[in-house]
N, C-alpha and C positions, 0 to 999 in steps of 0.2 A: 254386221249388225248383231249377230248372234253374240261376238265375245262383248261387245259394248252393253246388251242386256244382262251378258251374264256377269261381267262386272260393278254394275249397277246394283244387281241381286248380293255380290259379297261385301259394296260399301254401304248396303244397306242392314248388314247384320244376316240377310238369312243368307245358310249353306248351300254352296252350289257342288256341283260333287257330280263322279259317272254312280250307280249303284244297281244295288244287287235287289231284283226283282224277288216283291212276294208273291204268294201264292194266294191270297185271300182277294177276295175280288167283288163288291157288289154293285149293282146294273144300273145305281142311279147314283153313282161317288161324282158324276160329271153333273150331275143335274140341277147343282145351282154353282156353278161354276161359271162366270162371265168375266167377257174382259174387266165391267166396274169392280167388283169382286178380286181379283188378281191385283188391280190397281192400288189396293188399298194398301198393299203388302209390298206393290216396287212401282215404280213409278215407269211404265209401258206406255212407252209413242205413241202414238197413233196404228192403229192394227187390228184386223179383221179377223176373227177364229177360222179359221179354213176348217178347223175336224175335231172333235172333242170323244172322247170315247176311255173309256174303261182298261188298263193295262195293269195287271196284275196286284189291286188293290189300289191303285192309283188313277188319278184323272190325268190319260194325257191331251195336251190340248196343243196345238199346232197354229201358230198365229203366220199371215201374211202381214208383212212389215215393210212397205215399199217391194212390193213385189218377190218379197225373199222370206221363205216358209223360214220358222223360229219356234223350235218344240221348249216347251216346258212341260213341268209338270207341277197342277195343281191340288190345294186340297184348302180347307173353309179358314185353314190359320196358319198357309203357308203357300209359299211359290217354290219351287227347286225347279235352275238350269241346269242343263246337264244331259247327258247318254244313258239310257236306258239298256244296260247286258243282261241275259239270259240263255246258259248256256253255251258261252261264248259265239255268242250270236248279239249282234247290235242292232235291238228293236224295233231305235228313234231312225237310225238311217234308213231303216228297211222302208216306214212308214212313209219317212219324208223323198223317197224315190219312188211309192206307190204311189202317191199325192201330184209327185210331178209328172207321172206318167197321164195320170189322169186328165191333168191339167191340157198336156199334149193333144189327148186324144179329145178333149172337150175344142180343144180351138183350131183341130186338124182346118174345117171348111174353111178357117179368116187364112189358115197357115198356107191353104193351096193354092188362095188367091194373090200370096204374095211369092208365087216360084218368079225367080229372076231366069234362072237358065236350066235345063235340067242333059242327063246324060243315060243315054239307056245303051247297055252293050251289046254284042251280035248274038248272044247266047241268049236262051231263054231269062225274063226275068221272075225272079226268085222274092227277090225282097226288094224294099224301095226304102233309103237310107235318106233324110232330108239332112241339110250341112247347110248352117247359119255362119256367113264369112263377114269379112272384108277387104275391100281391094289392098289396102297401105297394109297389111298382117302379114307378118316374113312368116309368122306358124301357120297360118291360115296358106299360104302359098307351098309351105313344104308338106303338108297332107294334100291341095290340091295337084301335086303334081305325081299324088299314086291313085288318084281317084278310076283316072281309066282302067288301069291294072286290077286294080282291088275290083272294080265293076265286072270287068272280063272274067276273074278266077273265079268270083262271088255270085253272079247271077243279079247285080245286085242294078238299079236305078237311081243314079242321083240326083237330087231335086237341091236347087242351092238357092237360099235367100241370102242378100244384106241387111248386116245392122253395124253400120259404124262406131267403132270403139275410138278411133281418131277423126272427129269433124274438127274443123268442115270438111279437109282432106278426103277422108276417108269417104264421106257421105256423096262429095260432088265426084268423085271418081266408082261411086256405087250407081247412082246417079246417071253419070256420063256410060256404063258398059250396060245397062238397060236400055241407053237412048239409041247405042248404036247396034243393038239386037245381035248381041256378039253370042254365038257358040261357046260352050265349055270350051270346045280345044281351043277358038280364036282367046277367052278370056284367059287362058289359063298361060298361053301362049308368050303375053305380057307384050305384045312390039305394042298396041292399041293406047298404051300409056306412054311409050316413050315420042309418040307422035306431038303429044302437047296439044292434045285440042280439047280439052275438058272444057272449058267455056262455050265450045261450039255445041256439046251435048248435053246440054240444060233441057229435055222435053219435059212436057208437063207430066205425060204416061211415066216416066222414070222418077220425077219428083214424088208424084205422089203412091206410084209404087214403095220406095224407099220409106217415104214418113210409115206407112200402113207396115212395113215390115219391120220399122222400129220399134212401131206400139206391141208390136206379135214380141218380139224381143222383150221387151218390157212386161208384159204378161206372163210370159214363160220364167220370169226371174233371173234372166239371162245378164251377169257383168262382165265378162269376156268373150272370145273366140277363139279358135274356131270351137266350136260343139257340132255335135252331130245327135239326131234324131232316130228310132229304128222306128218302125210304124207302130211298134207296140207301147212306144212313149219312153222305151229304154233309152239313158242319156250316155253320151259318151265326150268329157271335156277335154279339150287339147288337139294338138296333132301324133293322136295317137293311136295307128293305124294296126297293129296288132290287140290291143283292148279291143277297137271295132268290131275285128276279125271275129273273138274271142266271142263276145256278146253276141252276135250275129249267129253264131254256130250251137249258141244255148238256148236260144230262144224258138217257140211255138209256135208262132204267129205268123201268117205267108200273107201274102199279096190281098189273094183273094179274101181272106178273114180279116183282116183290116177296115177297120170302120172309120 
């Protein structure tokens, strides 16, 4: 959605561009700044301001756009798409993973009521890593099958929801390993699928587990999987199990500090 906006923005005449932050900055440059306002200059979907604030003489403003945060930046007779650098430092990313951290940590309570399975290892736990899958995902299966490892050396607790990226497939097989109150290791396992009984594991507890873990999906801006969650709303997309590591080992935040 972001490059369709921001090509919007260059067949509309104004310059889209990454640029180079100034220094001059005053506390009310966002203060009549609205979506009407921005509209007038590019023609913007439908979309909520998530965050509007002051960045280095410029109004940035942060639109939620079907669920997918879309930074601009505004000012009273102009829009600019685009990256915000400073320092060689990128601003916009920085903000738009604060944003989503936040996001995380505002819907942690809806997020715990939709754990499908979870996995705690024999060691003390340390941190607690939530991982949003799918049954039918060959990436989602090749990260799930270092989860226990990576649990054991890490300290760490797995909490795992689904959110189907292939329905119906996906969803009646997310579905069905809810119905049958499969363990990480039985799910992970994979004979449970090749049994053929998905039809038989239609419960209502699973169906509407699932939908409530879609809408959690949807809310967090989620269009793929696997992702992984840290408690501190750090994102990690892919099965990329060294990045995990990596962020896991930089971060502040334990168990008990986790809200």
């Amino acid at each position: 959605m972001k490059k369709t906006i921001a090509a919007t923005l260059i067949t509309t005449g104004i310059l889209c561009f990454p640029f180079t932050a100034r220094s001059d900055e005053s506390p009310d440059i966002c203060k009549d700044i609205t979506l009407a306002s921005m509209q007038t200059h590019v023609p913007i979907p439908p979309a909520t301001i998530v965050s509007k604030q002051p960045v280095n003489g410029i109004c940035e403003v942060i639109l939620d756009i079907n669920g997918q945060y879309v930074p601009v930046y505004a000012g009273k007779n102009y829009v600019i798409a685009g990256e915000m650098f400073q320092d060689k430092k990128q601003l916009t990313q920085t903000r738009l993973d604060d944003l989503k951290a936040e996001n995380f940590i505002r819907l942690k309570p809806d997020i715990e009521k939709c754990i499908a399975m979870s996995y705690a290892p024999q060691i003390e736990i340390k941190h607690r890593i939530y991982m949003i899958s799918d049954p039918v995902c060959p990436f989602c299966h090749q990260a799930e099958a270092e989860l226990k490892g990576f649990a054991e050396t890490h300290g760490v607790e797995f909490k795992i929801l689904f959110s189907s990226v292939h329905p119906p497939v996906g969803r009646q097989k997310a579905i069905e390993a809810v119905c049958r109150k499969l363990s990480l290791e039985e799910y992970i396992s994979g004979t449970w699928m090749d049994e053929n009984k998905t039809d038989q594991y239609q419960c209502r507890e699973g169906i509407d587990l699932i939908a409530a873990s879609e809408k959690i999906a949807a809310a967090l801006g989620l269009d793929g999987v696997p992702v992984f969650f840290l408690e501190n709303g750090h994102r990690i997309d892919g099965a990329d199990m060294p990045a995990l590591a990596n962020a896991l080992s930089g971060m502040t935040v334990t168990v008990s500090d986790a809200k």
